[in-house]
C-alpha positions in Angstrom: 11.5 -37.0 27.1 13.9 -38.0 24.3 12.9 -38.3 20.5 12.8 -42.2 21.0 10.0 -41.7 24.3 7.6 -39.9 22.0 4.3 -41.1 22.4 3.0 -43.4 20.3 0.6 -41.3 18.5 2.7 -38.4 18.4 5.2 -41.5 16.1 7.1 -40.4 12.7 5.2 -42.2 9.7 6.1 -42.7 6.4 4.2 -39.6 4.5 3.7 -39.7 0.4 4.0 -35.8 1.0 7.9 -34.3 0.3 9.3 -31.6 2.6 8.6 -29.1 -0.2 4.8 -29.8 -0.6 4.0 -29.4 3.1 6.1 -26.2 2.7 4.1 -24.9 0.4 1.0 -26.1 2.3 2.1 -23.9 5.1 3.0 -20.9 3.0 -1.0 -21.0 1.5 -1.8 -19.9 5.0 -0.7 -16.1 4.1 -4.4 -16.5 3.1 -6.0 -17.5 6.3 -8.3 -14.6 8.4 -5.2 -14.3 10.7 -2.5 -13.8 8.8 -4.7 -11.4 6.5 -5.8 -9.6 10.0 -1.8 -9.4 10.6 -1.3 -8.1 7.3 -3.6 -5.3 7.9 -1.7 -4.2 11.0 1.2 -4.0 9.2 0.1 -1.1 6.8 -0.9 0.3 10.2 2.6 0.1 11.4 4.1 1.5 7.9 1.7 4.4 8.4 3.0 4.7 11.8 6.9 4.5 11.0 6.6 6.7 8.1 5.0 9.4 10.5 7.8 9.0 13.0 10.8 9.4 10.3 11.8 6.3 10.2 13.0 5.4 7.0 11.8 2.9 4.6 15.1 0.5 5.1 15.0 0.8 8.7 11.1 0.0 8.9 11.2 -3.1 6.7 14.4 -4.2 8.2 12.8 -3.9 11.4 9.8 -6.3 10.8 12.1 -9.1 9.1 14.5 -8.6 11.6 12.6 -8.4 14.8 9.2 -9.8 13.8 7.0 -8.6 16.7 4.8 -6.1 16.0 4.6 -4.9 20.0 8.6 -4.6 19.8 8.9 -2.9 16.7 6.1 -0.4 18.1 8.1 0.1 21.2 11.1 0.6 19.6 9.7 3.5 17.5 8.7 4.8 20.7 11.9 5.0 22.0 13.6 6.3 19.0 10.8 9.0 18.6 11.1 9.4 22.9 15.1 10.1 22.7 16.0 6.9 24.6 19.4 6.1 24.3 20.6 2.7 22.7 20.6 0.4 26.0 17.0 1.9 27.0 16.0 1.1 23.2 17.3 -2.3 23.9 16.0 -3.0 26.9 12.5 -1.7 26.4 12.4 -3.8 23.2 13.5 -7.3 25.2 10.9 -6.5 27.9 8.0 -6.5 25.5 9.2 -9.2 23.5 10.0 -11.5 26.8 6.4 -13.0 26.6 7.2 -15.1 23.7 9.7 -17.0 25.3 7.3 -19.3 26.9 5.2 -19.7 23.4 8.2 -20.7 21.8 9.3 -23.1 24.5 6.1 -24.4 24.1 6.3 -24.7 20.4 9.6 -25.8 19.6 8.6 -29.3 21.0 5.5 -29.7 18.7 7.9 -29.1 15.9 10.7 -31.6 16.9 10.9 -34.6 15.4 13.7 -37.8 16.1 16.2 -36.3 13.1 15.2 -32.7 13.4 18.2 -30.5 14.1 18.8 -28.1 16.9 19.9 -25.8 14.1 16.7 -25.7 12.2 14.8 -25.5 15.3 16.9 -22.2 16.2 16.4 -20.7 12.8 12.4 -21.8 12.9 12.2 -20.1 16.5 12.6 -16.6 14.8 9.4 -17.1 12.8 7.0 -17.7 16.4 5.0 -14.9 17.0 1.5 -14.6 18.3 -0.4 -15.1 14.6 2.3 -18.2 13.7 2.1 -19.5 17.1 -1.8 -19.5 17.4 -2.0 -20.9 13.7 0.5 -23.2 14.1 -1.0 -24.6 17.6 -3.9 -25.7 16.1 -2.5 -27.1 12.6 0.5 -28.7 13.6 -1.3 -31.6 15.2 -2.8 -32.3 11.8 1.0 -32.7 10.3 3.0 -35.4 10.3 5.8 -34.8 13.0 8.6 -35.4 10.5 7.3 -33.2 8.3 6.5 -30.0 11.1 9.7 -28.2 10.3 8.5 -27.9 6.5 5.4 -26.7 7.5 6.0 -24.8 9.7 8.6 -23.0 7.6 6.1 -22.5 5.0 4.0 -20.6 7.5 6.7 -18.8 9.3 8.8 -17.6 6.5 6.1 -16.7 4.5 4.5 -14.3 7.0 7.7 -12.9 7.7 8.5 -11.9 4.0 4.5 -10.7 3.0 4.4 -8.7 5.6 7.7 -7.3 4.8 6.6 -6.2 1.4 3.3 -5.2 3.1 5.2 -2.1 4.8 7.3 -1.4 2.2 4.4 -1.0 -0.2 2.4 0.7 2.1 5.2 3.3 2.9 5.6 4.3 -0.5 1.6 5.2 -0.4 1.3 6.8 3.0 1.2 9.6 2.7 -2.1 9.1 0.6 -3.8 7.6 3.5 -5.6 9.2 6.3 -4.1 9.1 10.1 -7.3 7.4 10.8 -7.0 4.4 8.7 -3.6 3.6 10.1 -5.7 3.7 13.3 -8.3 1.1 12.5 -6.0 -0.7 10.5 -3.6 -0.8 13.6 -6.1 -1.4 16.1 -7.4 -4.8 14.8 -4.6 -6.8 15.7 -4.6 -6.5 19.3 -8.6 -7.2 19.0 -7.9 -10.7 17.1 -4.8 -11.6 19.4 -6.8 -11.1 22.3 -10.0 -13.6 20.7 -7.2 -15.9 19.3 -5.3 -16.3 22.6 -9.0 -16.8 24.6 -10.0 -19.2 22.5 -6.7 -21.4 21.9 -6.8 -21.7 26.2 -6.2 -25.1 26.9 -6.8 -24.3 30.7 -8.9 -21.3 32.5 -5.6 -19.9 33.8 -5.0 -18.4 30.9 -8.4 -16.5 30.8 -7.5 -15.8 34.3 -4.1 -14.5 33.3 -5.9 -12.2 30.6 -9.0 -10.8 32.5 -6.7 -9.6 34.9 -4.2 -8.3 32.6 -7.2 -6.1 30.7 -8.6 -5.0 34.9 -5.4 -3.9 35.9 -3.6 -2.0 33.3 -5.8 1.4 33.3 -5.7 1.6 36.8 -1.4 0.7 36.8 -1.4 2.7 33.7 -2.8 6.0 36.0 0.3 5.7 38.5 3.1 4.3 36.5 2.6 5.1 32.7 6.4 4.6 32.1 6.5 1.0 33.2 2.9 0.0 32.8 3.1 -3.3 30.6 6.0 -4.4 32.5 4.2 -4.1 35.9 1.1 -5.4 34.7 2.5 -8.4 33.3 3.9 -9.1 36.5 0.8 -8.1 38.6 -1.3 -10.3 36.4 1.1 -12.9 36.4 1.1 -13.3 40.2 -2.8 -13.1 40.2 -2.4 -15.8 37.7 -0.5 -18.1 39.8 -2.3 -17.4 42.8 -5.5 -18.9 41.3 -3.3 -21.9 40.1 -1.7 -22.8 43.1 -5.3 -22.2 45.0 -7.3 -24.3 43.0 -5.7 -27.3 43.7 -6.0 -26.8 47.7 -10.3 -26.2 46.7 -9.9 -29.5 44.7 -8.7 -31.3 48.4 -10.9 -29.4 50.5 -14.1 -31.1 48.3 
């Protein structure tokens, strides 16, 4: 569909709002329950670099620069296992391969007739789980020539915080017990997992995730090394098999 076959309701119109004010108005979301919840994480995470001897440059550059909490915990992981560079690397683009269908779902909600592929690239570094769910459900409510801004706003904003977050919280570390960082750590996953349920447009995504939480202990048992890998792909064909069967129990009715 080209920018000229948009739907009608999904139409540019003129907006008494500049660029700058819906920027803003996406940046005051550093104060919604998600990005807080996100933020809370992070001092999880600095807690969790700082006990692995990662330095403070190296953990803040991590989070701007990769901005996926999973990836940066994986790569930790590695440097702490002794992986070499290329097992770093690749370990690092397999848990960070499941946002490449959020963002090529995204990018489209953000495109408007004049938007640039440029700005769109730069804008893609920003989706992650807690941009992508907030920005799913708000972006609708934005004009579409003015979803870039916003989105920006949002994107940038989190990015940055939670940047400062782990510095912050590195310098004070070490006056913080193991089992905050826990907690602290822990809740992300919890609100992802509630986020993601509840955002489902369709019940194959609640397919996709039951079977994702069944199957990993028991893939986790026999093949700890490659266990999110295998069980995204085990739950992935689980997935599909309900999709493609549903429509052959549609024909049989």
């Amino acid at each position: 569909m080209t920018d000229s076959e948009l739907p009608s309701h999904q139409a540019e119109v003129a907006d008494p709002r500049t660029g700058f004010s819906w920027f803003l108005s996406g940046a005051s979301l550093v104060f919604s329950v998600p990005a807080l919840i996100l933020m809370t994480a992070h001092v999880g995470f600095a807690g969790f670099a700082s006990e692995n001897g990662v330095s403070l440059f190296q953990a803040t550059f991590m989070v701007a620069a990769i901005w996926a909490l999973p990836a940066n915990i994986v790569l930790i992981g590695a440097i702490s296992g002794g992986y070499s560079l290329l097992g770093a690397a690749i370990a690092v683009a397999l848990s960070s391969i499941r946002l490449m269908p959020m963002v090529a779902a995204f990018v489209p909600e953000m495109r408007g007739s004049r938007t640039r592929k440029f700005t769109l690239l730069f804008l893609s570094h920003f989706i992650a789980v807690t941009a992508w769910v907030i920005g799913m459900e708000r972006l609708q409510h934005v004009p579409r020539n003015m979803r870039t801004s916003y989105f920006a706003g949002l994107g940038m904003t989190l990015t940055i915080t939670n940047t400062l977050v782990v510095a912050i919280v590195y310098f004070l570390s070490a006056d913080f017990p193991p089992i905050v960082f826990a907690a602290l750590f822990f809740l992300t996953p919890m609100y992802f997992l509630a986020s993601l349920w509840g955002s489902a447009r369709d019940h194959s995504i609640h397919i996709a995730m039951i079977s994702g939480l069944l199957l990993f202990p028991l893939i986790h048992l026999f093949a700890p090394a490659y266990d999110l890998l295998l069980t995204g792909l085990a739950g992935g064909a689980v997935t599909m098999g309900y999709v493609r069967w549903l429509p052959k129990k549609s024909e049989g009715r």
